[in-house]
DRENVO-158473 format. One line per 8 residues: for each residue x, z, y of C-alpha. Coordinates in steps of 0.1 Angstrom, whole numbers. Example, Ala and Ser with C-alpha at 12.3 -4.5 7.8 and 13.67 -1.06 7.14 Angstrom:
123,78,-45 ~ 137,71,-11
END
This chain:
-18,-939,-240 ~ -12,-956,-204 ~ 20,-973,-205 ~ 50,-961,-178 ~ 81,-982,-171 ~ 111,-960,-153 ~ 118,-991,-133 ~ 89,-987,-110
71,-964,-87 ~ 44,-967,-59 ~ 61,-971,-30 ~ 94,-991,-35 ~ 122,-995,-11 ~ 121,-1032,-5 ~ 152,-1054,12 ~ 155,-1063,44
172,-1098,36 ~ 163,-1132,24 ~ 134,-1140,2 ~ 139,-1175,-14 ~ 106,-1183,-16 ~ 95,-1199,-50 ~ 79,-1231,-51 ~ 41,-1216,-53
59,-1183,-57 ~ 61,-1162,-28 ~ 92,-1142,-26 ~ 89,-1116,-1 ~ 106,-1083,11 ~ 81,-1065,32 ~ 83,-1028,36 ~ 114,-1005,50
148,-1013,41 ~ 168,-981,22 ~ 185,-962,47 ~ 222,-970,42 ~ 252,-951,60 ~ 265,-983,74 ~ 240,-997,87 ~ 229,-988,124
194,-966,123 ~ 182,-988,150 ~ 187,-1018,132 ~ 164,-1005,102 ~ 137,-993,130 ~ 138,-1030,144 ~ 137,-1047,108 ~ 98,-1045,104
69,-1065,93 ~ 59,-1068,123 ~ 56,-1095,157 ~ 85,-1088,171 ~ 106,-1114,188 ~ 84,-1128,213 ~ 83,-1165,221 ~ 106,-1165,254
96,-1205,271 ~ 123,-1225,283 ~ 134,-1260,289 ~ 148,-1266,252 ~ 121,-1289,233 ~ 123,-1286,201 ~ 117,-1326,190 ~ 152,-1326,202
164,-1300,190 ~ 193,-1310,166 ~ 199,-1293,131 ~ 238,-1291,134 ~ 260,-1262,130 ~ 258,-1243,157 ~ 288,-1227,174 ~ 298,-1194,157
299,-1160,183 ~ 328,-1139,181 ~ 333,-1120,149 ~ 307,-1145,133 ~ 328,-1168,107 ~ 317,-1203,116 ~ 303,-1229,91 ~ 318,-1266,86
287,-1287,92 ~ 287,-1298,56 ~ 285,-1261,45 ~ 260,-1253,76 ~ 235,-1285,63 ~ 235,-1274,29 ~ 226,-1236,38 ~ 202,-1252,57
189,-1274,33 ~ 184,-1240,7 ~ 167,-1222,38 ~ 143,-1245,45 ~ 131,-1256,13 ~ 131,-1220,-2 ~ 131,-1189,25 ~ 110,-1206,55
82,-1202,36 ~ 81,-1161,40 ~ 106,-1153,71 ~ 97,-1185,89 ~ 111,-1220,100 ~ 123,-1199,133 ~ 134,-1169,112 ~ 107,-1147,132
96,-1133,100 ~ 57,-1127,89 ~ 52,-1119,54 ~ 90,-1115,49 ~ 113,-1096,73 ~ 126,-1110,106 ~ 157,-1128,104 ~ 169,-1134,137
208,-1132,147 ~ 204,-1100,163 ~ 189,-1079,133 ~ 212,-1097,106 ~ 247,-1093,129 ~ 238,-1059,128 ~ 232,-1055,96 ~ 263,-1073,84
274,-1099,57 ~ 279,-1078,31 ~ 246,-1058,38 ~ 230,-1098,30 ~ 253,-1107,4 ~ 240,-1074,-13 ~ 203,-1079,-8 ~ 206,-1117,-17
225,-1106,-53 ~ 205,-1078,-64 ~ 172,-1079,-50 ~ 146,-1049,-50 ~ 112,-1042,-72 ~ 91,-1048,-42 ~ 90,-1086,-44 ~ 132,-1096,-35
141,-1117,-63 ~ 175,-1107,-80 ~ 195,-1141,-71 ~ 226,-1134,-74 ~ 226,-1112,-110 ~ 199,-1138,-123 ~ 216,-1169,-120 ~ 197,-1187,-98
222,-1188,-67 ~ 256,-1189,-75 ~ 280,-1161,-62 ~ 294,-1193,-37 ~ 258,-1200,-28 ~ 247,-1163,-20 ~ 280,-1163,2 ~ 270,-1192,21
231,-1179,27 ~ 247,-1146,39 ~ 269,-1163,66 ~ 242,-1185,73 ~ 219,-1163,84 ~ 247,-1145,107 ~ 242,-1178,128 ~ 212,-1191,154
189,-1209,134 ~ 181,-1245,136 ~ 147,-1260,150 ~ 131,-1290,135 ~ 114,-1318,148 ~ 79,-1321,155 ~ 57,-1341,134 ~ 30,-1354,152
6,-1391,142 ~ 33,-1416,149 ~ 55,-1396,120 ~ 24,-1393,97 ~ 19,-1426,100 ~ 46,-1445,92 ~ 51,-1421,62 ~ 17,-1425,50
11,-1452,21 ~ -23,-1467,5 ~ -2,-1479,-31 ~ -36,-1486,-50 ~ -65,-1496,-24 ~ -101,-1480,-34 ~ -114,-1515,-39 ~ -84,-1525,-70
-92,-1486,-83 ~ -111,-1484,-115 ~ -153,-1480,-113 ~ -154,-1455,-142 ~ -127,-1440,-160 ~ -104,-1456,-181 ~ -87,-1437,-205 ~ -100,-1411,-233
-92,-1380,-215 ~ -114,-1344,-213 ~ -101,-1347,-179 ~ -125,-1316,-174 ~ -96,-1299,-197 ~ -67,-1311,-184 ~ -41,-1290,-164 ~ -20,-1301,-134
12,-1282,-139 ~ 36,-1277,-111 ~ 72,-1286,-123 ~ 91,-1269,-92 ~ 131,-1282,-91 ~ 119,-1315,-105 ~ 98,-1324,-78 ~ 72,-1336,-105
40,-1324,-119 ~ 29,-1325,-153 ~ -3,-1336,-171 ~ -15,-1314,-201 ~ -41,-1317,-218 ~ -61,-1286,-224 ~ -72,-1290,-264 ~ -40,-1308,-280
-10,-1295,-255 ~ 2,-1330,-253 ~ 17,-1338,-222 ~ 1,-1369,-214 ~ 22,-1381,-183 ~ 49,-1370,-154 ~ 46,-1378,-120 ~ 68,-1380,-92
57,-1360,-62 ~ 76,-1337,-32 ~ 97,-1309,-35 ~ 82,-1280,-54 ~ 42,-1289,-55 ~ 27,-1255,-41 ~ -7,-1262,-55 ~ -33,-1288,-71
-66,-1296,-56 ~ -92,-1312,-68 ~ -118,-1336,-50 ~ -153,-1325,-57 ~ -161,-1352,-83 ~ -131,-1339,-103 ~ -117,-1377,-98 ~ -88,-1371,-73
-60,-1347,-75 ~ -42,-1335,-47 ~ -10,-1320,-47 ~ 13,-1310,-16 ~ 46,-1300,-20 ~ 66,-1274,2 ~ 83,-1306,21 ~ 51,-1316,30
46,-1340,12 ~ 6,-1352,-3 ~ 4,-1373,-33 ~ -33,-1386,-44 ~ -38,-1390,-82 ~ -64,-1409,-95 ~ -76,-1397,-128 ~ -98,-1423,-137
-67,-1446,-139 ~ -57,-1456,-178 ~ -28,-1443,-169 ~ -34,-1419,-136 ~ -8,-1425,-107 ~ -3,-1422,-71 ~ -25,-1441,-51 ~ -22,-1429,-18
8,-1406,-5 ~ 14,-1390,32 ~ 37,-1363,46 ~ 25,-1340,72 ~ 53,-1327,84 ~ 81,-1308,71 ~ 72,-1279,52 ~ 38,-1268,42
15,-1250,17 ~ -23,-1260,14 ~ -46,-1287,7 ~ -87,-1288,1 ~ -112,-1313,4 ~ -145,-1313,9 ~ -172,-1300,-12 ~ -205,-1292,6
-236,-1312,-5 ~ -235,-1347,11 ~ -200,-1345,22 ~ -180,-1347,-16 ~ -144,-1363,-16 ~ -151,-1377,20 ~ -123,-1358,38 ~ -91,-1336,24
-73,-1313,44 ~ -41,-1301,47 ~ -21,-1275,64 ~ 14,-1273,75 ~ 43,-1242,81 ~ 62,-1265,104 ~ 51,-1284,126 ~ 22,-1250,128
-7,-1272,123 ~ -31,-1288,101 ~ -44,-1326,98 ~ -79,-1340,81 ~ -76,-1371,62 ~ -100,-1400,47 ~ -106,-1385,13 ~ -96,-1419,-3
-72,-1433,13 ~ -53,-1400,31 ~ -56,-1420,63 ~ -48,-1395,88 ~ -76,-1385,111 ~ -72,-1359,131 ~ -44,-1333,135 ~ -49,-1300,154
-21,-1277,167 ~ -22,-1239,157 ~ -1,-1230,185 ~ -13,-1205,207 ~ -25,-1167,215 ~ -20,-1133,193 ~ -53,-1121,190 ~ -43,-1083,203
-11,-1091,226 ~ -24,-1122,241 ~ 14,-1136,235 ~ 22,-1172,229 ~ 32,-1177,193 ~ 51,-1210,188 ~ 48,-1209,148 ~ 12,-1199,134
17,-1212,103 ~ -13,-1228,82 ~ -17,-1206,44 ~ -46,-1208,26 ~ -71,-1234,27 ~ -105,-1237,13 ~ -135,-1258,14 ~ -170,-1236,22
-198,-1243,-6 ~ -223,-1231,19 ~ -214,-1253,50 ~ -197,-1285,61 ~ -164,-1266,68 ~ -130,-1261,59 ~ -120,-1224,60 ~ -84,-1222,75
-61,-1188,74 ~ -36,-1189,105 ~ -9,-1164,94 ~ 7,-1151,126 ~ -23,-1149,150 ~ -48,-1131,129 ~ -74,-1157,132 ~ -97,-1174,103
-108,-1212,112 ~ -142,-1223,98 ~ -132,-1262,109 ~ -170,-1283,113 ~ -158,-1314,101 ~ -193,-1331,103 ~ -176,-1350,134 ~ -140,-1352,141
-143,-1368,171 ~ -162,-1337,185 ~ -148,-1312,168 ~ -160,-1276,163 ~ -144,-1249,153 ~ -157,-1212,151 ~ -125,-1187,156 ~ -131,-1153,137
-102,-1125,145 ~ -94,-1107,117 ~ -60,-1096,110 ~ -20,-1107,112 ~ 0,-1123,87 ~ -32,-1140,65 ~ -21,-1155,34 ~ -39,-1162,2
-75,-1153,-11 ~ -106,-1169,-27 ~ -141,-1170,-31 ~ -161,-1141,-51 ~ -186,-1146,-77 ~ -212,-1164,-58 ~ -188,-1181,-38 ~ -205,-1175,-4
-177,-1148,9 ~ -139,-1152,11 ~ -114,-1127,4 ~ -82,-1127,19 ~ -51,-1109,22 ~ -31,-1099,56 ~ -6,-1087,34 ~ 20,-1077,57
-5,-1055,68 ~ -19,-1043,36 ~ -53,-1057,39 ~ -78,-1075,26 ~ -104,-1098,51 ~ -137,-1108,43 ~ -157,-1134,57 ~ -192,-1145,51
-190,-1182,50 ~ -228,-1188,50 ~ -236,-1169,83 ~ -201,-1179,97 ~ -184,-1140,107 ~ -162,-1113,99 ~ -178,-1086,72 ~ -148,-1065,68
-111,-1055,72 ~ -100,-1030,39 ~ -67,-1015,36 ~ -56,-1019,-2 ~ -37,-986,0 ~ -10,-1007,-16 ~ 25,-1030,-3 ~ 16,-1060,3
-17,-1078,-16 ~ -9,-1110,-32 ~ -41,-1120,-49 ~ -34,-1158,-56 ~ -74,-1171,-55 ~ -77,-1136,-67 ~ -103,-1126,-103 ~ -140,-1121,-100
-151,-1095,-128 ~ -181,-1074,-135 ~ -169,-1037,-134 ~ -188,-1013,-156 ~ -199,-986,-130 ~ -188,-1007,-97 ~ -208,-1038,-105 ~ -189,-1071,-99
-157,-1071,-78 ~ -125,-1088,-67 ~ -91,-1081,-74 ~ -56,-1082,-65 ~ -27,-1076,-71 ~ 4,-1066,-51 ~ 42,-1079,-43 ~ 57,-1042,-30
45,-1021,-56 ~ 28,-1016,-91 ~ -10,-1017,-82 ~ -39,-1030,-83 ~ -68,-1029,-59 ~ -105,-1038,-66 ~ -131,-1043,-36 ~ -171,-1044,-45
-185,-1079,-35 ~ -221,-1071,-44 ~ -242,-1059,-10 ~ -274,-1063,-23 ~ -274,-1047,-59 ~ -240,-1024,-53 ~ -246,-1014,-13 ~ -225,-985,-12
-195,-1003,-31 ~ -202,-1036,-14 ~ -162,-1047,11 ~ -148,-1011,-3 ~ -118,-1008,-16 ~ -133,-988,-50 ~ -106,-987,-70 ~ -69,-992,-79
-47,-984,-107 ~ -10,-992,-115 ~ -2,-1023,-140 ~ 37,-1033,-152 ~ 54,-1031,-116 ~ 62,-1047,-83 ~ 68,-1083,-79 ~ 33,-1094,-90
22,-1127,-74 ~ -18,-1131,-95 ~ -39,-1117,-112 ~ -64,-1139,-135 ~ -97,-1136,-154 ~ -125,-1158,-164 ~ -165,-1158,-164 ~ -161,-1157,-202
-130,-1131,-210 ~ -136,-1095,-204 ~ -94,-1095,-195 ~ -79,-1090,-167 ~ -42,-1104,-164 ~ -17,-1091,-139 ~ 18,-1108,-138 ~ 51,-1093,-124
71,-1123,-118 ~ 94,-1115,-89 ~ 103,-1078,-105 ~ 139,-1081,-109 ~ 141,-1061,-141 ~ 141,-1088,-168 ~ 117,-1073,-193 ~ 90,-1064,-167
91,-1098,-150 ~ 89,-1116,-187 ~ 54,-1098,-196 ~ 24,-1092,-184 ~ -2,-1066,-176 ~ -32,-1068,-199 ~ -65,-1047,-191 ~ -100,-1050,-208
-123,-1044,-185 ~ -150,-1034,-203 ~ -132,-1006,-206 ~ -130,-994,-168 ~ -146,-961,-168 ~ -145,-957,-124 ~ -141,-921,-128 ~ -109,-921,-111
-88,-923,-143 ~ -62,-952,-151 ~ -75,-973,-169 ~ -48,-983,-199 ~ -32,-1021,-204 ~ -15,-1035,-233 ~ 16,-1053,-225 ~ 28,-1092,-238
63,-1098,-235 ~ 54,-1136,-233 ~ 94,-1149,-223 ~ 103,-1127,-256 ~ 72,-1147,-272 ~ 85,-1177,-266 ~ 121,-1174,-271 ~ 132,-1180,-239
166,-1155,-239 ~ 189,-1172,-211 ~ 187,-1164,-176 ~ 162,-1144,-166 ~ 130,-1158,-174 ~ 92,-1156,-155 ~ 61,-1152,-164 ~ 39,-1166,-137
2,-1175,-126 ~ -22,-1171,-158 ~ -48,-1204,-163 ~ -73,-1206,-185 ~ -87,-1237,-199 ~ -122,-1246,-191 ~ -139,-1227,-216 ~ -126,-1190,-212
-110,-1189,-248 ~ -77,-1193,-236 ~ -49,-1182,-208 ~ -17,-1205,-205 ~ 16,-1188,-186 ~ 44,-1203,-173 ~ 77,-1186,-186 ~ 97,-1200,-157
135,-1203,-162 ~ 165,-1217,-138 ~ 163,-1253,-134 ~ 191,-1260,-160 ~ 181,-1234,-180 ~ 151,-1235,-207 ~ 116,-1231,-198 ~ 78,-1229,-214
45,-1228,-213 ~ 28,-1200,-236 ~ -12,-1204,-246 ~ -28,-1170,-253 ~ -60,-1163,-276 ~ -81,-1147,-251 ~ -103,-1129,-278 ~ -69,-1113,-296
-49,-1110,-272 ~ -20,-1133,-298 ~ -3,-1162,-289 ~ -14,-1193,-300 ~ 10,-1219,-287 ~ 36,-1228,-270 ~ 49,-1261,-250 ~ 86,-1265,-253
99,-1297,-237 ~ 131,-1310,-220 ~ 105,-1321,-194 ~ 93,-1290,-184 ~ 116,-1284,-155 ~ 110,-1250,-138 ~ 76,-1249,-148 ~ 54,-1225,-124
15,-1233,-112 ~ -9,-1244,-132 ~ -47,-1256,-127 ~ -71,-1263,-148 ~ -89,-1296,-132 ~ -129,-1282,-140 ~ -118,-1243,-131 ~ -100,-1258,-98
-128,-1278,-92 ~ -156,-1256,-94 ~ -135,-1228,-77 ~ -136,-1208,-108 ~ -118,-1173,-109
END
């Protein structure tokens, strides 16, 4: 029998306020706020996913731009600049990533002065506190923000907000630091690790990621990087690992080190997302990549030393309006198997970058259109075509990266896709295809990625079925498991957002039924009853047999890591420790290597 939950239905009302975004954890609100007596019907009309607020030029630059208090308009209650910094602080390190570092809104809902004075403090206050099923996270009512700090975020956002510097070489520079040269690195690897089965695990309020190893669940080391690592990369010899926190901030990890470190750090500006480096034939760990939300732009490095290179400026054009955007903000990044490129999703201008970087000092760069507000996506099966979501538009881009061109732009008939790399699977009547998931309601879409055996299925949207409920950020699988895993984190009922969706998929009969899923209550699992506990972003270890979860708590609050038998579907372990501070991401170093999903 299909299992229901009352707490969610296609098609959720979603908030129109702020969406602390979570580390690697998007929080988002995208579709239409729920009408409300009080608040104008204009406003609510104005308060879309959508461009919006046009870049208007003047004579203000914003390097000198400073990040004070500004003064409060009439009927606006005014911050001290100790309060205004702090809000600031909480803004930029947690919302920018979804409503933007200008508060023009993409993924999440504009923010500007004139929808949120409209809307009022208490209308904020209310959104911040409770949340909504389609992706808001419950702040307030879970803890995580106090009933002070949901205040202060709701009066913040009543006032203009604050531009920061640009970042340009001269800042990269002097922030960037060789600790360990290539020549005093080791020539083979020193210590006794299956660093093949190891997992880089993001530890979000610490500003730390952890080292497990993938057979034992021994932590084997902590190290310090930026604020709340957003992914792990690694270099195509599996040697380096890359991490980039949402300050911006890279950190190079040597593996092969007895005891792996830092040996080369950089910041690229002052929030960002993505890193990659190279993997074609010929061109292995020579160059990484990275990609900024503020300044909008993206820099190529010397792949062992993160020497800055070159840094190009997204900056420019809307594809359809042929308006100026000042933020186009760098998301996903990856690193063609086919051709000496780096594949580069522009979010606000709808365009896809395939970045030649056989020559930086002439460099080429072939500019596909394809849709606004592109976030994340992966490769499928064969690794030759990305998938990517626009999901404030509801769609999903492909791109052959062999020939270099757009193949096709599908609308997931759900709110908002948030695939993560996204899960490669062989469907029993469809033939293989790609999934994802979706933040602003309960489904899940599938899209055939087979032209030559499956024509008729091939960049279709062939199927999609509802799991647990909104709020889902991934959806996982494996070569090996015949599972698929959908999460629910950002659901704001607790016992939805401390499961997971489980569906085999040998099972998936394609004749338009439902296919059923069995649910884990993996926070009840693992005994984590405070707060209001996560399940995030399935792993598995590099050979299939099993999926790790992070149960993701408050930063003060207990946390845990929970390994599941991927053949019976029971857990098998789980990683308690005082070090696991707001556990979140996790990559497996072969699986993240190989592009493996």
């Amino acid at each position: 029998m299909k299992q229901t939950t009352p707490f969610v239905r296609r098609g959720l009302l979603t908030t129109a306020a702020l969406a602390l975004a979570l580390g690697p954890l998007a929080a988002m609100a995208q579709d239409q706020a729920p009408a409300d007596p009080a608040v104008p019907k204009a406003a609510l009309e104005d308060h879309q996913s959508k461009t919006g607020n046009k870049y208007e030029p003047s004579l203000d630059n914003l390097a000198q731009a400073e990040v004070a208090a500004p003064g409060a308009p009439e009927g606006v209650q005014a911050l001290t600049e100790a309060e205004f910094n702090e809000a600031n602080k909480i803004y930029f390190e947690r919302c920018a990533g979804c409503h933007g570092v200008l508060r023009k809104g993409a993924t999440g809902k504009p923010l500007t002065p004139d929808l949120t004075r409209e809307l009022g403090f208490e209308y904020l206050q209310s959104f911040i506190t409770y949340g909504s099923p389609a992706g808001m996270p419950n702040w307030g009512t879970s803890g995580d923000l106090s009933e002070a700090q949901v205040d202060l975020m709701a009066k913040y956002l009543l006032l203009d907000p604050a531009a920061p510097p640009e970042f340009g070489m001269k800042e990269m520079r002097e922030s960037w630091k060789v600790l360990v040269p290539p020549d005093q690195r080791p020539t083979k690897q020193e210590n006794d690790w299956d660093l093949e089965n190891l997992f880089s695990v993001t530890l979000r309020d610490a500003g730390q990621i952890a080292l497990i190893d993938g057979a034992s669940y021994e932590i084997k080391s902590v190290i310090d990087t930026g604020y709340a690592v957003h992914i792990s990369r690694l270099s195509a010899s599996g040697r380096y690992l890359f991490v980039i926190g949402r300050d911006a901030k890279v950190n190079m990890i040597d593996l092969w080190m007895k005891e792996p470190a830092t040996v080369a750090e950089i910041k690229i500006g002052a929030e960002a997302r993505s890193i990659e480096t190279s993997k074609m034939e010929g061109w292995e760990d020579k160059y990484a990549i990275a990609g900024a939300y503020w300044p909008p732009q993206y820099v190529i490095m010397d792949g062992e030393t993160l020497e800055p290179l070159k840094i190009q400026s997204t900056r420019g054009m809307i594809y359809d309006e042929q308006e100026y955007h000042p933020e186009p903000r760098v998301a996903a990044i990856l690193a063609s198997h086919y051709r000496p490129e780096f594949i580069v999703n522009v979010k606000e201008t709808r365009k896809i970058l395939l970045v030649d970087y056989t020559d930086l000092k002439n460099l080429k760069t072939t500019e596909i259109e394809a849709e606004r507000f592109l976030h994340d996506g992966g490769l499928d099966s064969t690794k030759r075509y990305f998938i990517t979501a626009a999901n404030a538009r509801n769609k999903l881009v492909v791109i052959d990266t062999k020939e270099g061109k757009l193949v096709s732009i599908q609308d997931t008939g759900g709110q908002t896709p948030h695939p993560g790399r996204g899960a490669n699977f062989t469907h029993p009547v469809y033939g293989p295809v790609w999934a994802t998931s979706h933040l602003g309601d309960d489904s899940v879409a599938l899209i055939g990625t087979d032209p030559e055996k499956y024509p008729d299925n091939a960049w279709k949207i062939i199927d999609s079925f509802p799991a647990l409920g909104g709020g889902s950020l991934f959806v996982k699988t494996h070569p090996k498991s015949k599972y698929l895993y959908v999460d629910a984190t950002l659901n704001p009922e607790a016992e939805i957002s401390g499961s997971v969706a489980v569906f085999d998929t040998s099972a998936m009969k394609g004749d338009g039924s439902d296919p059923e899923f069995k649910t884990l209550p993996l926070a009840e699992w693992a005994g984590i009853t405070e707060g209001q506990p996560r399940v995030v972003q399935a792993e598995f270890n590099k050979d299939g047999t099993e999926v790790w979860f992070s149960v993701w708590n408050g930063k003060d609050q207990e946390s845990a890591i929970v390994v599941i038998d991927d053949k019976t579907l029971e857990m098998k372990h789980v990683i308690k420790d005082k070090r696991l501070v707001t556990p979140t991401g996790k990559f497996n170093v072969y699986n993240t290597k190989t592009d493996t999903y």
